[in-house]
C-alpha positions as CSV (number, residue, x, y, z in Angstrom):
1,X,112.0,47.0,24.6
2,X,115.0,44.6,24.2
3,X,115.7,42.1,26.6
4,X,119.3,42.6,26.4
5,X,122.1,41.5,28.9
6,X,122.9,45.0,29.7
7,X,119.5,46.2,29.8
8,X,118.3,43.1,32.4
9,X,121.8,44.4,34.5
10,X,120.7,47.8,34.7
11,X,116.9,46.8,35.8
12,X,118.5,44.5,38.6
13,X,120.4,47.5,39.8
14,X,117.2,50.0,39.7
15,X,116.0,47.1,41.8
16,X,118.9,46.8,44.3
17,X,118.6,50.0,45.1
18,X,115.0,50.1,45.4
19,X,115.7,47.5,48.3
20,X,118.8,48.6,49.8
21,X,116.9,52.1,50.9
22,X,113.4,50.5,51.3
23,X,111.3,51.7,48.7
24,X,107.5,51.3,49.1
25,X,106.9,48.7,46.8
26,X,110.2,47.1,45.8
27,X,109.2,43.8,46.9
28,X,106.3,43.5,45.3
29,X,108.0,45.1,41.6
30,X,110.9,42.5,42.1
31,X,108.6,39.4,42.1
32,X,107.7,40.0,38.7
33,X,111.2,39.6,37.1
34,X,113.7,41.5,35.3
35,X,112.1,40.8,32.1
36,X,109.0,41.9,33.0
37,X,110.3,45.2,34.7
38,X,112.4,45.7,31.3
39,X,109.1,45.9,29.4
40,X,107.2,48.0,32.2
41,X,109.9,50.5,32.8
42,X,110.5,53.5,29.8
43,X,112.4,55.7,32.1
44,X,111.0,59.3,33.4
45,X,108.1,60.5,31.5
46,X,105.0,59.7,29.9
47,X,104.9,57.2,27.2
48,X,103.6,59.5,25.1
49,X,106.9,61.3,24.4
50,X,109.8,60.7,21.9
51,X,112.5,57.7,24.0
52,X,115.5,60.3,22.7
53,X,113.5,63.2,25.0
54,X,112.2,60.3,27.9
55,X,116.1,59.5,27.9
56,X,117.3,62.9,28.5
57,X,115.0,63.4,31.2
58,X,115.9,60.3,33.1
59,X,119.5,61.0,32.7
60,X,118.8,64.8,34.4
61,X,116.5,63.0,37.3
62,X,118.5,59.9,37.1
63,X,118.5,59.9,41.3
64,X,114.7,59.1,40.9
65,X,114.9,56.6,39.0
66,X,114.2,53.3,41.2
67,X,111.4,55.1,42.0
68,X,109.8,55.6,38.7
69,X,110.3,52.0,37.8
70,X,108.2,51.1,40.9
71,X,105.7,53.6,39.2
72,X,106.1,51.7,35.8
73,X,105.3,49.0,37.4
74,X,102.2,50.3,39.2
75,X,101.1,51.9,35.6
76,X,101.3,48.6,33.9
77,X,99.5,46.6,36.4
78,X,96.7,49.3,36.8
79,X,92.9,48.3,37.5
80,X,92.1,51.6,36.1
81,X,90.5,52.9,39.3
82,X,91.0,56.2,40.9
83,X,91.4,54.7,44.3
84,X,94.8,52.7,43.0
85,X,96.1,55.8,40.7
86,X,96.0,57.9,44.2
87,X,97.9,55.1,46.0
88,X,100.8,54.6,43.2
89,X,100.6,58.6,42.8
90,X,101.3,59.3,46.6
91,X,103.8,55.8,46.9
92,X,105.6,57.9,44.1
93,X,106.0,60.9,46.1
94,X,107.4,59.0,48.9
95,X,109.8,56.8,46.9
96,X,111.1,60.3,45.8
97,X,111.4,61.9,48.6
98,X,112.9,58.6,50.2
99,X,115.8,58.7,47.1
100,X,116.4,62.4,47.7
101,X,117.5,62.0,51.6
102,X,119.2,58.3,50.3
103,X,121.1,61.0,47.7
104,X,122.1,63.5,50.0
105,X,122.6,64.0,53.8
106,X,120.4,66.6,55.5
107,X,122.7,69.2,55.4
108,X,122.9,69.1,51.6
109,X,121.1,72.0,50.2
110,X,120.8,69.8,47.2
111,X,118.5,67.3,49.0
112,X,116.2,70.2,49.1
113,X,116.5,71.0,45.7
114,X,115.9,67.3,44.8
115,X,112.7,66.7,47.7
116,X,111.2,69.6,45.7
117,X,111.7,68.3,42.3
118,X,110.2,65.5,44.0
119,X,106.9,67.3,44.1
120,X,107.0,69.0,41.0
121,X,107.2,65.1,39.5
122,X,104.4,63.9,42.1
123,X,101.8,67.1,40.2
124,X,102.9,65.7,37.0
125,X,101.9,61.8,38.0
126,X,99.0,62.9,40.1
127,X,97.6,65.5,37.1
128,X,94.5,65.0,35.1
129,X,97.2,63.7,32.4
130,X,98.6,61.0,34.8
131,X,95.2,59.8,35.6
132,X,94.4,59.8,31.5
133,X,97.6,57.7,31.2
134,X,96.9,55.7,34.0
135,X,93.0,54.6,32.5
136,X,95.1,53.7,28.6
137,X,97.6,51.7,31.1
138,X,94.9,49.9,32.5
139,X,93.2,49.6,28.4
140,X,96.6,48.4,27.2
141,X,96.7,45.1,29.8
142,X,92.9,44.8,29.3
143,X,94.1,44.4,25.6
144,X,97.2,42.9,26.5
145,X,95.2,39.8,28.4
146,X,92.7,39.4,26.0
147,X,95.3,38.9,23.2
148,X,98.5,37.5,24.5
């Protein structure tokens, strides 16, 4: 992906927010940069699908979406074990569930709505299909080091 001004502004706010409600894992994302989090992050959704269809989604779950760049970031740095895919899998699920109460106060029905779309997103991450993506993550920075 382009490192583009805007782009690198958008990142830095995914990033911002990330701190600002304490998102498991912020920290640790921000030391690698804006560029580098520009490269890891390709919005909600597996990489496998279209960006037109990955773009539409993130706009619709937009309120997760510091949360799945911590994820991104988890994917692209994966050791390709099953032990670390459960720990970014579960930090997911709380990130989410953290955005969802930072979204709405408790007496928003729509927090509810969004802590259980949280879950739904947590199956699909945690799924024999994250954990396939999660092993050609791991490939890719294998291939990645190997060949810079």
């Amino acid at each position: 992906m382009a490192c583009d001004e805007h782009r690198l502004a958008y990142i830095a706010a995914l990033i911002e927010t990330a701190l600002a409600v304490g998102l498991d894992g912020a920290d640790w994302a921000n030391r690698y940069g804006l560029a580098w989090l520009s490269d890891a992050y390709n919005g909600i959704g597996p990489e496998r699908w279209p960006p037109d269809l990955r773009a539409k989604v993130t706009n619709w779950l937009h309120i997760f979406e510091p949360a799945s760049l911590i994820h991104d970031a988890d994917a692209t740095t994966s050791d390709g074990t099953r032990k670390s895919f459960d720990a970014a899998s579960a930090r997911f699920l709380v990130n989410c569930l953290k955005m969802a109460n930072f979204w709405y106060p408790w007496y928003n029905w729509k927090r509810y709505r969004a802590r259980a779309v949280a879950h739904v997103l947590y199956e699909c991450v945690s799924s024999d299909a994250g954990w396939r993506a999660w092993q050609q993550a791991h490939e890719k920075r294998l291939k990645n080091e190997r060949n810079p």
